[in-house]
MARDODO-993784 format. One record per residue (C-alpha): residue in one letter; x, y, z; residue number from 1. Coordinates in Angstrom, 1 decimal, always signed. Layout:
BEGIN
  rest    east   north      up   nr
     a       X       Y       Z  NUM
...
# end
This chain:
BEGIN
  rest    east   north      up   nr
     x   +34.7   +28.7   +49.8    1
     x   +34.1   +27.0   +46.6    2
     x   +33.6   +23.5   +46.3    3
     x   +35.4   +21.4   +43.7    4
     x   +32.6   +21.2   +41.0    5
     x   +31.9   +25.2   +41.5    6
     x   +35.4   +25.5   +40.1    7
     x   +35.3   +23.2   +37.6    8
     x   +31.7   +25.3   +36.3    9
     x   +34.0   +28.5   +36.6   10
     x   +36.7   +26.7   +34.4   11
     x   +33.7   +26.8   +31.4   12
     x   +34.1   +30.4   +30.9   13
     x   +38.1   +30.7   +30.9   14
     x   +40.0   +32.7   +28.5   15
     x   +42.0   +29.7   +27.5   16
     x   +40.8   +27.6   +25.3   17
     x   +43.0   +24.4   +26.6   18
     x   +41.2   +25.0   +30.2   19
     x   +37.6   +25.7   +28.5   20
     x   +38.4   +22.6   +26.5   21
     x   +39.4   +20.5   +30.1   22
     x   +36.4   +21.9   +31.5   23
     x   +34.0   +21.0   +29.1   24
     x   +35.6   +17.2   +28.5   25
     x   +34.6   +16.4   +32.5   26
     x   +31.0   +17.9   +32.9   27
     x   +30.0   +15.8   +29.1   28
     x   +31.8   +13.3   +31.4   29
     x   +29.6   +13.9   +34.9   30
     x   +26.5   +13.9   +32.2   31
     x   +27.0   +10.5   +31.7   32
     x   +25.9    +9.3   +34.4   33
     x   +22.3    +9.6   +36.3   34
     x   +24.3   +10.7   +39.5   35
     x   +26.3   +12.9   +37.5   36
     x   +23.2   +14.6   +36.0   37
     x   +22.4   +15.1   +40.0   38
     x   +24.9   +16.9   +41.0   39
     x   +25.3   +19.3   +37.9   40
     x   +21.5   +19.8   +38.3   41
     x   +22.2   +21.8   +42.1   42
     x   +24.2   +24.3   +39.7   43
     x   +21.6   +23.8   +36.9   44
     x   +21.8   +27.9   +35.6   45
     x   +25.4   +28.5   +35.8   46
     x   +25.7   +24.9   +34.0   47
     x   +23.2   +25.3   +31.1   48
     x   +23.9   +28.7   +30.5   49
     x   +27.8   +27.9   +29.9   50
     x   +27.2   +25.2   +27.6   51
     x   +24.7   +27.3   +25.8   52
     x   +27.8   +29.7   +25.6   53
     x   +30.2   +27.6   +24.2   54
     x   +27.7   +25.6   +21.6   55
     x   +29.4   +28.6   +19.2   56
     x   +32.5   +27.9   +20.0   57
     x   +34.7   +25.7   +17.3   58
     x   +34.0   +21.9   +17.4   59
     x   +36.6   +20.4   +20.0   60
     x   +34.7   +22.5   +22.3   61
     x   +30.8   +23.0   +20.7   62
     x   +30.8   +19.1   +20.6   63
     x   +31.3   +17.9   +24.6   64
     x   +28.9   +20.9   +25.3   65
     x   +26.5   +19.8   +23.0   66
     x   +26.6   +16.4   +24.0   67
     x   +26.2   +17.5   +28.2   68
     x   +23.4   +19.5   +26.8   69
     x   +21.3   +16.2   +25.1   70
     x   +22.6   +14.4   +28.2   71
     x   +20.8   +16.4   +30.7   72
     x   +18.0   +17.3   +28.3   73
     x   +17.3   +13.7   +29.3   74
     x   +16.2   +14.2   +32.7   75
     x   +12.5   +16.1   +32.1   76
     x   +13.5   +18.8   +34.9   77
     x   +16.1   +20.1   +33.3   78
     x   +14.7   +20.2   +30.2   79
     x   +12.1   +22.1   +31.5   80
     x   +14.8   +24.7   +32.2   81
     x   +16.4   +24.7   +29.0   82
     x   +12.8   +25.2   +27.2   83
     x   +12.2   +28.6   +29.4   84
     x   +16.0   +29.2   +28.7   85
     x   +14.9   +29.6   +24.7   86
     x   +16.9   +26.4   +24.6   87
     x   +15.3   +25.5   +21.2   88
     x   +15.9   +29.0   +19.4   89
     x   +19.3   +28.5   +20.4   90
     x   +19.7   +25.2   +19.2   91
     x   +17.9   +26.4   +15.9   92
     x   +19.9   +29.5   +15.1   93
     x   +23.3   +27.5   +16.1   94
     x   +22.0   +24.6   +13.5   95
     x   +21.2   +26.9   +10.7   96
     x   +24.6   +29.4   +11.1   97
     x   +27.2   +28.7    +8.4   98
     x   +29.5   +25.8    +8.7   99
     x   +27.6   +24.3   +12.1  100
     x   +29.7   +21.2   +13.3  101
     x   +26.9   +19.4   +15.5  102
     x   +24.3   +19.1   +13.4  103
     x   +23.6   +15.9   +14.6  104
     x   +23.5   +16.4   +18.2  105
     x   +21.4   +19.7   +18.0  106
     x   +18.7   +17.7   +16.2  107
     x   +19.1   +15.1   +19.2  108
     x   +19.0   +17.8   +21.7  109
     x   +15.7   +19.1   +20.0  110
     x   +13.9   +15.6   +20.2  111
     x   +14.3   +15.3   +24.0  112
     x   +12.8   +18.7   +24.1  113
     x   +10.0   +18.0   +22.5  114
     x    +9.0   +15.2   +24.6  115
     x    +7.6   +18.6   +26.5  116
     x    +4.7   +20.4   +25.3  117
     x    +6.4   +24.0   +26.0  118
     x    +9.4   +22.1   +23.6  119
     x    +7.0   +21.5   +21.1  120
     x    +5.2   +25.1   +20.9  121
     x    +8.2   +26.4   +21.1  122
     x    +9.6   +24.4   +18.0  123
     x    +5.9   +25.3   +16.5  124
     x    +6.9   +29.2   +17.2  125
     x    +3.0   +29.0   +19.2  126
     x    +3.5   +32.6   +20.3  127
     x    +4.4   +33.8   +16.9  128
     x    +1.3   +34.6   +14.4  129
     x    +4.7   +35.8   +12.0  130
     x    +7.1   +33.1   +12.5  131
     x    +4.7   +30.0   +13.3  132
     x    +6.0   +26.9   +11.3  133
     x    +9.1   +28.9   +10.0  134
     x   +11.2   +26.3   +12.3  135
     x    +9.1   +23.3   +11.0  136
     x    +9.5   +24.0    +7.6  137
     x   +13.7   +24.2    +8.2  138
     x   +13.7   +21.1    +9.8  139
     x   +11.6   +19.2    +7.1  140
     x   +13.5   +20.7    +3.9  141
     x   +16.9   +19.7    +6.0  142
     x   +15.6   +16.3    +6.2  143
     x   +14.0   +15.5    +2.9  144
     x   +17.7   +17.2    +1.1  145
     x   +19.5   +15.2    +3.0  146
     x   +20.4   +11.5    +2.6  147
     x   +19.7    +8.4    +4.5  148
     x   +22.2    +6.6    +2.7  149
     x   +25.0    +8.3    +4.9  150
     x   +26.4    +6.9    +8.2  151
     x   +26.1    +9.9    +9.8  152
     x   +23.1   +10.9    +8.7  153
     x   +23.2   +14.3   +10.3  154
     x   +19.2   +15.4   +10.2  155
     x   +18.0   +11.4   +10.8  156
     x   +16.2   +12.3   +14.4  157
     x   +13.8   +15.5   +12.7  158
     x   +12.1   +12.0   +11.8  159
     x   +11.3   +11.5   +15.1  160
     x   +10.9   +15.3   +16.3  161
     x    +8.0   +14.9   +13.0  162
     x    +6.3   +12.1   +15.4  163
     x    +6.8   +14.6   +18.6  164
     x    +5.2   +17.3   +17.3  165
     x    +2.6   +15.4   +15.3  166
     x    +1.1   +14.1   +19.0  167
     x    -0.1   +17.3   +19.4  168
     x    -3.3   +19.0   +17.2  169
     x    -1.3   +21.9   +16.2  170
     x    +2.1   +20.0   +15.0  171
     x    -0.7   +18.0   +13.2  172
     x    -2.6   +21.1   +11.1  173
     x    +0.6   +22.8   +10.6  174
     x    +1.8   +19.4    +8.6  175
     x    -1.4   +19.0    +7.2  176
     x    -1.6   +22.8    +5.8  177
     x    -1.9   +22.0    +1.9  178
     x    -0.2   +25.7    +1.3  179
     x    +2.8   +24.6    +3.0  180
     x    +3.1   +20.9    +1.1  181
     x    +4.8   +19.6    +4.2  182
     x    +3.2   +16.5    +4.4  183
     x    +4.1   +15.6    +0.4  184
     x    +7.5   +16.4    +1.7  185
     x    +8.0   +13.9    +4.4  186
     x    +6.0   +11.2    +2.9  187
     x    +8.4   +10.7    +0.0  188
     x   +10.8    +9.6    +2.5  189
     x    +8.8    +6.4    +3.5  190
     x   +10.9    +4.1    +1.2  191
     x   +14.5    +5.3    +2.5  192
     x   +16.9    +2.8    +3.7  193
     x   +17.3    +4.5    +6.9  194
     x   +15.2    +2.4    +9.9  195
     x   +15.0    +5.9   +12.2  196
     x   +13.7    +7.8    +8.9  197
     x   +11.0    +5.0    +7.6  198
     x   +10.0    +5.0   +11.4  199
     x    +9.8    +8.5   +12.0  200
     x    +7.6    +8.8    +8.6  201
     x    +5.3    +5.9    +9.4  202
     x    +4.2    +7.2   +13.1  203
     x    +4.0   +10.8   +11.6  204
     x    +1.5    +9.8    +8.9  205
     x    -0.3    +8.0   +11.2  206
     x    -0.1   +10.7   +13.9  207
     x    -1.6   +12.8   +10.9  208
     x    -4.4   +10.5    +9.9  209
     x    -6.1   +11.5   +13.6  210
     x    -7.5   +14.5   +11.7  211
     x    -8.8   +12.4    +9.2  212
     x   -12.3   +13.3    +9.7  213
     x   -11.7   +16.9    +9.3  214
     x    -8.4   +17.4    +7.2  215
     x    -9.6   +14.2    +5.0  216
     x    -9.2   +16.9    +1.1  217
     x    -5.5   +17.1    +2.8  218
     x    -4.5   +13.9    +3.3  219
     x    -6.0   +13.1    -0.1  220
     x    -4.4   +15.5    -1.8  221
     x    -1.1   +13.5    -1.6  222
     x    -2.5   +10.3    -2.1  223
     x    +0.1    +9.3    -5.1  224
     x    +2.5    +8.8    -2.4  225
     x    +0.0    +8.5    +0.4  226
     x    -1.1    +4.9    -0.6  227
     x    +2.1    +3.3    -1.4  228
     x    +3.8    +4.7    +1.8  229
     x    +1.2    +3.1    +3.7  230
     x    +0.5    +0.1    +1.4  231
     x    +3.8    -1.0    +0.9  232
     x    +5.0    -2.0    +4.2  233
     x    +2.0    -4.4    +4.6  234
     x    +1.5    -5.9    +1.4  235
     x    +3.4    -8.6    +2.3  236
     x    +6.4   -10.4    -0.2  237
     x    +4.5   -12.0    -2.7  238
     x    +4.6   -10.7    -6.6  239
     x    +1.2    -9.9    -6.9  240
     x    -0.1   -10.9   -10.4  241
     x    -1.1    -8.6   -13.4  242
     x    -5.1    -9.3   -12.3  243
     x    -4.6    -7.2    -8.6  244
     x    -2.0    -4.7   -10.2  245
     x    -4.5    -3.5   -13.0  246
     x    -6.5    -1.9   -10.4  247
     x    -4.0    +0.0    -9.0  248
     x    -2.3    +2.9    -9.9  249
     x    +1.3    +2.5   -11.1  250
     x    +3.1    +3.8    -8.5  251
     x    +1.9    +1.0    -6.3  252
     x    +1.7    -1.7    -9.4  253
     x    +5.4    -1.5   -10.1  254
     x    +6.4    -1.9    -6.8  255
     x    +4.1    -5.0    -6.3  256
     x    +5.0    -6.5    -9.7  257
     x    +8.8    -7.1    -8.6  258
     x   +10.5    -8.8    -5.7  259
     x   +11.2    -6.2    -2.8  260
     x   +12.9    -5.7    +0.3  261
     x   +10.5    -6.6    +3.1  262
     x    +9.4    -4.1    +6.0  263
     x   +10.9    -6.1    +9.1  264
     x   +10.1    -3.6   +11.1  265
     x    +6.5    -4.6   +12.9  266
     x    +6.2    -0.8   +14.7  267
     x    +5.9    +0.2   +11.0  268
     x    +3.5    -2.2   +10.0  269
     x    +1.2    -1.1   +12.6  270
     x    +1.5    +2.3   +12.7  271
     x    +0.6    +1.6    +8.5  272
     x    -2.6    -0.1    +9.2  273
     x    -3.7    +2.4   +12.2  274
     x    -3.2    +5.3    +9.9  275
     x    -5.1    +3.1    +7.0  276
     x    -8.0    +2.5    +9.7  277
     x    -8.4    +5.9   +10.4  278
     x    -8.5    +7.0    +6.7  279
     x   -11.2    +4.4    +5.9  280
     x   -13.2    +5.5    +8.8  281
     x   -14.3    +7.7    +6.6  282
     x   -16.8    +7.2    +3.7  283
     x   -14.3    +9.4    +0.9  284
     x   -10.8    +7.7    +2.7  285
     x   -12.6    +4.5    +2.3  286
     x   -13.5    +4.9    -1.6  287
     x   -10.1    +6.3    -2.6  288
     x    -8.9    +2.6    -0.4  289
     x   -11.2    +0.8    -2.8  290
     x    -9.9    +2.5    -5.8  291
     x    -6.3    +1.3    -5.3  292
     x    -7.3    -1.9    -4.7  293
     x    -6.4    -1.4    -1.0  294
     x    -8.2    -4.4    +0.3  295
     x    -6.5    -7.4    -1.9  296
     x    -3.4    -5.8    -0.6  297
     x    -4.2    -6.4    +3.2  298
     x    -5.6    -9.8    +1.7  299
     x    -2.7   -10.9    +0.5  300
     x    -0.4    -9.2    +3.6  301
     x    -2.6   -10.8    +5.9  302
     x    -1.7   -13.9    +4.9  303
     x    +2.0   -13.3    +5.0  304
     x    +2.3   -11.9    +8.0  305
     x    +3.4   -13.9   +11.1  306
     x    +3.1   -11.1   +14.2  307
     x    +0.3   -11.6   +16.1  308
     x    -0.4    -8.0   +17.2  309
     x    +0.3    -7.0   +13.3  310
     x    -2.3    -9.3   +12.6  311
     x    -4.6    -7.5   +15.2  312
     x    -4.0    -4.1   +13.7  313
     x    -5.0    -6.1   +10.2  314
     x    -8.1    -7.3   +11.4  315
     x    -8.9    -4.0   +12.6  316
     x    -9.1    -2.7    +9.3  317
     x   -10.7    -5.9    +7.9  318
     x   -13.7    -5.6   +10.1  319
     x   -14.6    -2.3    +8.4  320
     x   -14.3    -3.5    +5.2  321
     x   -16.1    -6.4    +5.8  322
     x   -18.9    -4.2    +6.8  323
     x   -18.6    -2.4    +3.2  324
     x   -18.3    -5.3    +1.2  325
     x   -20.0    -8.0    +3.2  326
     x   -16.8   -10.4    +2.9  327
     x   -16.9   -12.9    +5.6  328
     x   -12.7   -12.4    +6.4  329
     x    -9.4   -10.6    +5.2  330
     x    -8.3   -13.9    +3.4  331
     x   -11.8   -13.9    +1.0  332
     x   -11.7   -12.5    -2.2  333
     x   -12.1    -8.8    -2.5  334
     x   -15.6    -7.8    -4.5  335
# end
């Protein structure tokens, strides 16, 4: 005999849509809860593969299914199970079909995924030779033509699925691949307004700067936006004066010249100064650094900056400049 919640699974595929629509309200409900999540996970096939199911259906009913999926997707398990279920094709092809209503939560559903490794070749398209980075590229025009300025932002977490799949060496080359420009892309969406976008951006370029000693030309190659995205954030809130801006190029010179909003954001200050660590590892990162007049900017950050393990990750990259320039500390004047 059935039990209760072996009904209530049957009740997902019912011809009418009031009953689908019941359904699908209480199991969103069970998934909101870790014991919840427990007991749906003993049925965990006939479950996922009825919410996959109805993620086409219109949005009174695509929306609770959606949201049970990124609630289980939480527990790393079931994931698991959704990633060999082609969970993130699915959750692709639904996002890109005409007049898709859960934009939003499909992007969410596809970060927890690719926490995995098997998420993120997946989302790579690993297997593929033909369709490798086809996903990528979707997901990172969808984000840089949309805006952060909206409340609901709909493509706001492919920030963060940038960071995910920018852990791994292959997320990393992929981005770094000068054909496909996708880097350039995401950069130019350091200075939004959005804190999970200028996030998102930060720790993928500095995810990206691990290949620094071998994709160096690449990362170069944007270096118009490259400096200020990673400048910016830790130059600290002074107006710097027409002496230090005359040795830097203008995109960086206007924006110091001016009073600006200040990065509050320590993560992001940090993941800058990493990224601007690894690039000056590196005898050609470390001249183009020069040539912007990188190190008065960390001069006069430094001295602004009040967060003692920002100020770590600033003497990190003072003690290889000091070793170029012979400058006793970040505070001395730059040669």
């Amino acid at each position: 005999m059935a039990t209760e919640l072996e009904e209530l699974l049957g009740f997902l595929s019912s011809p009418s849509p009031q009953v689908k629509k019941a359904a699908v309200d209480i199991v969103r409900d069970y998934t909101g809860s870790e014991d919840g999540i427990q007991m749906l996970g003993k049925y965990d096939r006939v479950v996922l593969s009825s919410l996959i199911l109805l993620l086409a259906e219109k949005k009174e009913v695509s929306e609770p299914a959606a949201q049970a999926l990124v609630n289980m997707s939480q527990n790393t398990d079931l994931a698991k199970k959704m990633v060999d279920m082609d969970m993130v094709k699915i959750a692709m092809d639904t996002l890109y079909k005409q007049g898709c209503e859960i934009t939003q939560l499909l992007a969410m559903l596809l970060l927890n995924l690719t926490q995995l490794d098997a998420g993120i070749d997946s989302l790579l398209q690993s297997g593929d030779e033909k369709m490798h980075g086809l996903y990528i590229m979707k997901l990172v025009r969808s984000f840089c033509a949309s805006s952060g300025e909206r409340k609901d932002d709909p493509f706001e977490h492919v920030a963060s699925i940038l960071v995910n799949i920018s852990k791994k060496e292959a997320g990393r080359k992929l981005l770094l691949d000068s054909k496909r420009g996708l880097l350039k892309q995401i950069v130019r969406q350091s200075d939004s307004t959005s804190p999970l976008r200028k996030k998102g951006v930060s720790g993928t370029i500095r995810n990206c700067c691990f290949e620094a000693e071998s994709q160096l030309p690449s990362l170069l190659l944007i270096s118009e936006f490259l400096w200020p995205a990673l400048l910016l954030p830790v130059a600290g809130n002074k107006i710097y004066s027409q002496q230090d801006t005359s040795k830097m190029p203008l995109e960086l010179a206007s924006a110091l010249s001016i009073e600006r909003e200040p990065v509050n954001d320590p993560d992001i200050r940090i993941q800058a100064l990493e990224a601007i660590y690894l690039l000056v590892l590196q005898d050609a990162g470390r001249r183009a650094f020069w040539s912007v007049n990188g190190p008065r900017i960390l001069q006069v950050g430094y001295e602004d900056e009040e967060d003692p393990k920002v100020m770590g990750a600033f003497e990190q990259v003072g003690s290889l400049l000091i070793q170029e320039s012979g400058s006793t500390d970040l505070s001395s004047e730059a040669p």
